[in-house]
C-alpha positions in Angstrom: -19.1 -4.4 6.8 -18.2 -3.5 3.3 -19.6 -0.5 1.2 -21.4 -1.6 -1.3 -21.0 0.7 -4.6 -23.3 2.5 -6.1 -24.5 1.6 -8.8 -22.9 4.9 -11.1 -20.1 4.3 -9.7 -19.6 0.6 -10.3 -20.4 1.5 -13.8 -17.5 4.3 -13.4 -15.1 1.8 -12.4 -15.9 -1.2 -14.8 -15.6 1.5 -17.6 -12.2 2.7 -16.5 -10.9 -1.4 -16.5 -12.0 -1.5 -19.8 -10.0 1.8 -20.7 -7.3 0.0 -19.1 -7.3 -3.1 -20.4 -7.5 -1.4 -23.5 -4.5 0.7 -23.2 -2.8 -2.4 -22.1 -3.4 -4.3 -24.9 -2.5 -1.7 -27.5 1.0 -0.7 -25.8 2.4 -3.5 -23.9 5.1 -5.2 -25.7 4.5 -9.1 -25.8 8.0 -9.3 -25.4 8.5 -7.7 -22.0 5.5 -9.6 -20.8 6.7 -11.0 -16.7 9.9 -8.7 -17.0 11.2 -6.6 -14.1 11.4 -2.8 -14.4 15.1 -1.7 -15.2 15.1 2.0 -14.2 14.6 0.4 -10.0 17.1 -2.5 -10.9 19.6 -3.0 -8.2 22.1 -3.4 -10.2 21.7 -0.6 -11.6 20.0 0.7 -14.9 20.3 -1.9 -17.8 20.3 -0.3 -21.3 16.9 0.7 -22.3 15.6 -1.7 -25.8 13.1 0.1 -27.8 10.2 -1.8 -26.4 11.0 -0.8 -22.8 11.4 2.9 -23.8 8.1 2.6 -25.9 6.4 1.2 -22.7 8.0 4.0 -20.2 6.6 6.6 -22.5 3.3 5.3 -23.1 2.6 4.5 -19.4 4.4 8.4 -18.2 2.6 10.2 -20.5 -0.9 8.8 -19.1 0.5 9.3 -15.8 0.2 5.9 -14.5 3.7 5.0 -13.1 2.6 7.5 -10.4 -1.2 6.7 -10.3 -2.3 8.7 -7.3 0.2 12.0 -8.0 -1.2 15.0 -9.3 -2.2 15.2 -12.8 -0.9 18.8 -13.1 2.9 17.8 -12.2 2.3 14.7 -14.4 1.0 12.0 -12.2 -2.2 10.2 -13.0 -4.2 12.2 -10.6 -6.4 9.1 -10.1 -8.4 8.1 -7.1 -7.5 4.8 -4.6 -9.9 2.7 -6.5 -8.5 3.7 -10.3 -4.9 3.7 -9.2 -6.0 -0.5 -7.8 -7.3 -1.3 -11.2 -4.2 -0.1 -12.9 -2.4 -2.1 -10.4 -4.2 -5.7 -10.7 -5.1 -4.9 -15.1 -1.2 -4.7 -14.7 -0.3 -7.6 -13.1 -3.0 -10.1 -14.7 -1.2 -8.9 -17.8 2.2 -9.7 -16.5 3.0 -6.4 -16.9 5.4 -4.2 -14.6 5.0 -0.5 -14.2 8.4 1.1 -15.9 8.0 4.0 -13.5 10.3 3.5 -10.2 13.2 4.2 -8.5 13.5 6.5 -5.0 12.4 9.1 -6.8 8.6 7.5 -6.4 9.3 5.5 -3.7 10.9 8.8 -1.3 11.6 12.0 -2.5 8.3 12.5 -4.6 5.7 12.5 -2.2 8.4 14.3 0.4 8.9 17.2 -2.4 5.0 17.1 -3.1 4.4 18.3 0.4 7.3 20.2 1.3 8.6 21.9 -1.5 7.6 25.1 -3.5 5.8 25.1 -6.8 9.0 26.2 -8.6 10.9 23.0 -7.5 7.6 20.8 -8.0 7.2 22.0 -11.7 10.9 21.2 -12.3 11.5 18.0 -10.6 8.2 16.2 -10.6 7.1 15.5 -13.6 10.7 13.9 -15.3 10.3 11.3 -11.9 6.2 10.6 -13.4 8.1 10.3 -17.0 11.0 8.1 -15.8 13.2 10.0 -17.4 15.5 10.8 -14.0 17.4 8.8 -11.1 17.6 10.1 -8.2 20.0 9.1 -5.1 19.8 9.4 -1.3 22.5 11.2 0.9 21.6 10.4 4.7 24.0 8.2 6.1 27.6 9.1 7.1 30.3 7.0 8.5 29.6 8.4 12.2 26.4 9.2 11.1 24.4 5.9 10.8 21.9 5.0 13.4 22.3 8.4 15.1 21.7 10.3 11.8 21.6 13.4 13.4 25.1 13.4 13.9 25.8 14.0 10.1 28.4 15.9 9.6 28.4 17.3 5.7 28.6 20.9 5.9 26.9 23.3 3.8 28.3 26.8 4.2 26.1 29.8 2.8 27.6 31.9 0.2 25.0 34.4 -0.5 23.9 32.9 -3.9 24.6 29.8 -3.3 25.4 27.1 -1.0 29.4 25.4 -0.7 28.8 21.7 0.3 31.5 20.0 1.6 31.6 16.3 3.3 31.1 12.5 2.7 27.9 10.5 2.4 28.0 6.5 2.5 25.7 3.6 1.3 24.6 5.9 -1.1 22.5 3.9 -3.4 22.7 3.9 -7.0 24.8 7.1 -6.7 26.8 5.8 -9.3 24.2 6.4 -11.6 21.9 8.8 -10.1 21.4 12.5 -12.0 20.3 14.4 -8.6 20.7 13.4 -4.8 17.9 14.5 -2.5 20.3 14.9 0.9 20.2 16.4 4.8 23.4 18.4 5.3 24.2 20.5 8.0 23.9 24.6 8.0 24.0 25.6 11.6 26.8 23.8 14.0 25.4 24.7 17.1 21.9 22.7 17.3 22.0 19.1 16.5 18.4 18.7 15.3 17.7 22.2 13.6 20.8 22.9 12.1 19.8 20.2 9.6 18.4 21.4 6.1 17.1 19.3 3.4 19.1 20.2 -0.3 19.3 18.8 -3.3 22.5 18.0 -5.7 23.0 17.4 -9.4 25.3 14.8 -9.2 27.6 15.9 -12.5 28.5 19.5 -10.2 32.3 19.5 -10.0 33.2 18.1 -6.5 31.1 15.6 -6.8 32.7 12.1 -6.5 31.2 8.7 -6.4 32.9 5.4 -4.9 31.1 1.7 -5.7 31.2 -0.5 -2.6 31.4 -4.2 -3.4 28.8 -6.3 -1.5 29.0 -9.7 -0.5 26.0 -10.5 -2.9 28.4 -9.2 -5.9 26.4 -6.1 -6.4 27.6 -2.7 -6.2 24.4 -0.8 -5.6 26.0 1.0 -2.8 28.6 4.1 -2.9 30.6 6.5 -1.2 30.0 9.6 -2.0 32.8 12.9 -1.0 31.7 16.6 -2.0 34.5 19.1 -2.1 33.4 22.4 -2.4 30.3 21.7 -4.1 28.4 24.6 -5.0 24.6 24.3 -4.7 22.6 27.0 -5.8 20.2 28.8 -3.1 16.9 27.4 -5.1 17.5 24.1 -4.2 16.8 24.1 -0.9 13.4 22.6 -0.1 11.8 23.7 2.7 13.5 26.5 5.1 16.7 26.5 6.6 16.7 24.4 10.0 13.7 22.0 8.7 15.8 19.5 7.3 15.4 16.9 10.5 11.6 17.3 10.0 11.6 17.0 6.1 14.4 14.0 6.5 12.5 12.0 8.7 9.3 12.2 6.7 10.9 11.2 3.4 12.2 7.8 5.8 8.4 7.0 6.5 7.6 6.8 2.8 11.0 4.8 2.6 10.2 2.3 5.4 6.9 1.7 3.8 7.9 0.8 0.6 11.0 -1.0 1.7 8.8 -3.2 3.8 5.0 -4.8 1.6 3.2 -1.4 1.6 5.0 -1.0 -1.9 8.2 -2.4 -3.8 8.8 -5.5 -2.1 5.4 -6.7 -2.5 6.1 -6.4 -6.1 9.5 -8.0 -5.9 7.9 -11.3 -4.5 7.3 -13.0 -7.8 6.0 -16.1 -7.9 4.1 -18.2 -5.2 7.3 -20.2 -3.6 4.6 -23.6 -3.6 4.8 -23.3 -7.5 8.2 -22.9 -7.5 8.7 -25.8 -5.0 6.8 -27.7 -7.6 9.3 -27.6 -10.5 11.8 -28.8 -8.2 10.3 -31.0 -5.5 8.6 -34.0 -5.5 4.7 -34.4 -5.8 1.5 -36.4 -5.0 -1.0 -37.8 -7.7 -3.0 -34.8 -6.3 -0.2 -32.3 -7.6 0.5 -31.5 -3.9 4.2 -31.5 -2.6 5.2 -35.1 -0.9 7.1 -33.5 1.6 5.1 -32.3 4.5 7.6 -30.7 6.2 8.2 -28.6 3.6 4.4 -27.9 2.7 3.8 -26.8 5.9 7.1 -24.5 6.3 5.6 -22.9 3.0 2.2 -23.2 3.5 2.8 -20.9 7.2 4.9 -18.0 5.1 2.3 -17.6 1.9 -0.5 -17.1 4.9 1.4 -14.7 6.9 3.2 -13.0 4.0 -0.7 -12.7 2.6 -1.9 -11.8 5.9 0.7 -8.9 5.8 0.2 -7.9 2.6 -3.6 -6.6 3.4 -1.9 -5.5 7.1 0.1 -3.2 5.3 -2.5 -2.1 2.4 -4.8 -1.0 4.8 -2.3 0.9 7.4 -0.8 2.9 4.2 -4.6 3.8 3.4 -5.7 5.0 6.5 -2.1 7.3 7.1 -2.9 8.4 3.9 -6.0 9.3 4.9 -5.0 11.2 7.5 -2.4 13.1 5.6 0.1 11.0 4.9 2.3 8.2 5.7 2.9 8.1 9.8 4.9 6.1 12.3 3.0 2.4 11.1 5.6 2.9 8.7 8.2 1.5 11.3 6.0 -1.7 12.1 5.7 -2.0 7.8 9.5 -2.0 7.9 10.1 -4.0 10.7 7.9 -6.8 9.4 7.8 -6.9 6.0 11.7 -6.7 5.7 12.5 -10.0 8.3 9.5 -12.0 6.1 11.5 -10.7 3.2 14.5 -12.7 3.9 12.4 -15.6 5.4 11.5 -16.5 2.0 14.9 -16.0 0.4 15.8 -19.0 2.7 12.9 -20.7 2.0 13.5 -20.3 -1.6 17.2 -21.6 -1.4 15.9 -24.7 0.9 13.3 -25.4 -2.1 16.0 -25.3 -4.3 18.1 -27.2 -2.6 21.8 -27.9 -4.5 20.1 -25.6 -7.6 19.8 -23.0 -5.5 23.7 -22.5 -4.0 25.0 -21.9 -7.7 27.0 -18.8 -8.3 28.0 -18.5 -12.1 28.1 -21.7 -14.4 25.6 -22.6 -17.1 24.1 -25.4 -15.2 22.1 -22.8 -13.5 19.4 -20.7 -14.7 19.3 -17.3 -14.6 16.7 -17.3 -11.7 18.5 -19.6 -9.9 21.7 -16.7 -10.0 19.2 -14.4 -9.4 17.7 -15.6 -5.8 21.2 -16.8 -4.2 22.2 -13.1 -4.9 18.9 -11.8 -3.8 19.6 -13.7 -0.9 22.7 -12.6 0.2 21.7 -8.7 -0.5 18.6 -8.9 1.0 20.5 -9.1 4.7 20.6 -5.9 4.2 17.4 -4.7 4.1 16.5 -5.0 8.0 19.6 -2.3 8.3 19.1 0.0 5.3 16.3 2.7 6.0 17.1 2.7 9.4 18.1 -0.4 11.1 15.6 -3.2 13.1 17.0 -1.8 16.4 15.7 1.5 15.5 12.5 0.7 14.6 12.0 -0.8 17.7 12.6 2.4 19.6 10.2 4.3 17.3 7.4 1.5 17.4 8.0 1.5 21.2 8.0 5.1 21.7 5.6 6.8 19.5 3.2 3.9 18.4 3.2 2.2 21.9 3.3 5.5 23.8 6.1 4.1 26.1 8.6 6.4 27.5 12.2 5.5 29.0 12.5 5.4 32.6 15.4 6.3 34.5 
């Protein structure tokens, strides 16, 4: 059964919904009112318009973007049921939050518990402000699935580290300021000669290939360091704990990759209103086709039914100290009902929803057929279906290989 709230504390929380509908209505630009946030775009960061920077500010300087974080390294330092009403005061306003990005999807809450109060004061508070990209180096050509094969060396030079190697689907690394990436330090142990570093991406050596995608996006790079020097401060965490560090900053990753975070927010609209501006419907305002009705009827239950799934598995890892294994399951699912409703939303659209460039489509038209195409990806970015399998079965199911 449900808590019921005091009633102090309902008082509490109906205050602080006034506070932010309040802020809400005195900052929000009318203008950006149902827009997307730029800085987590895809396709890259679009150029920042006065009312979008005006927004950013106003929402990092309360701390919002990053509800939860600590107040003292900028975040909002607000509790589960605050950082909800910012959440839903935001959304009934069709507001977005204009903080984002892998620096608060991954490497903030990784730095937050693994690195030092030096690196925390430096990097944590221009990822609450918005006001840095970050990029991920894991993958490697022969260092995919089995990313403990990576290769990328970093040799110690007394003050400093010299990094030299080649990272792949490096997202957004074309525009990124700093990459958080695993490297290796020690050759002879697979596992624990892994360290965790990170990289200012405008160090000489530093080069950045797009990758063209079938979608038409180039979100992904190549990325080659030759004789990168990295100074001896940024290393988070000790040498040898990269592997550990690495594979928690993939949990936060799977979680938001999947509903527990940014694709719940990518959804949009309900596909049955869509379907009704181009199907046809009843006197009753239902859609005629039944076939169709049902198909959508089915994926807004289970996507719903996932949704609170995933709410309430994030809340009780976090709970116990953070985001755990679920995290796999999050992935698994929430990626594969992902691209269910790209399909759906092309078969709703029917010859509307197969256009590539021309004005006789809309911009959201564009929009999903490319969406559709570059979400194929996301069951193999953040580690690959197959994978999560083996971690669901092995350290949520308990079941062990047998010879």
């Amino acid at each position: 059964m449900a808590t019921q709230l005091e009633p102090d504390a309902r008082a509490d929380e109906n205050a602080f919904r006034t506070e932010v509908q309040e802020f809400i209505a005195a900052n929000f630009p009318e203008e950006l009112k149902n827009r997307g946030n730029a800085l987590a775009g895809v396709e890259g960061p679009s150029k920042e318009t006065p009312a979008q920077k005006a927004w950013r500010e106003a929402v990092g300087e309360r701390g919002w973007g990053t509800p939860t974080w600590p107040k003292q390294y900028g975040g909002g330092g607000l509790n589960k049921a605050e950082a909800r009403i910012v959440e839903q005061e935001f959304a009934k306003a069709g507001a977005y939050n204009p903080i984002g990005g892998m620096g608060v999807m991954m490497f903030g809450p990784t730095l937050l518990e693994y690195g030092s109060e030096e690196q925390k004061q430096e990097h944590i508070p221009p990822i609450c402000r918005g006001e840095i990209r970050w990029c991920q180096g894991y993958s490697e050509p022969n260092a995919g699935s089995d990313l403990a094969n990576l290769q990328t060396f970093a040799e110690d030079k007394g003050d400093h580290y010299l990094v030299n190697g080649q990272k792949t689907w490096t997202s957004g690394g074309q525009w990124a300021d700093k990459c958080f990436a695993i490297v290796r330090t020690d050759k002879s142990d697979k596992h624990k000669g892994i360290s965790f570093m990170l990289i200012d991406m405008d160090t000489p050596g530093v080069e950045v290939r797009p990758i063209t995608m079938i979608s038409g996006m180039s979100p992904f790079c190549e990325t080659f360091f030759t004789d990168v020097k990295v100074p001896k401060e940024n290393l988070v965490g000790e040498e040898g704990q990269g592997w550990t560090i690495g594979k928690r900053l993939l949990q936060h990753e799977r979680t938001n990759l999947s509903g527990g975070g940014s694709m719940a927010r990518m959804m949009g609209a309900s596909l049955s209103n869509i379907a009704k501006k181009y199907c046809e419907t009843n006197e009753d305002g239902s859609l005629a086709d039944p076939i169709l009705r049902d198909k959508i009827a089915n994926f807004e239950i289970r996507w719903s039914s996932f949704l609170l799934t995933a709410r309430r598995a994030v809340d009780e890892s976090k709970a116990q100290g953070g985001v755990s294994e679920i995290s796999s399951v999050l992935k698994k699912v929430g990626t594969t009902l992902g691209q269910e409703r790209a399909e759906l939303l092309i078969e709703i659209r029917g010859l509307q929803g197969l256009g590539w460039e021309g004005d006789e489509f809309s911009d959201s038209e564009l929009e999903s057929v490319r969406g559709w195409l570059f979400g194929k990806a996301t069951t193999i970015y953040g580690g690959s279906t197959e994978i999560q399998n083996n971690i669901i079965a092995k350290r949520v199911l308990g079941m062990l290989d047998h010879q």
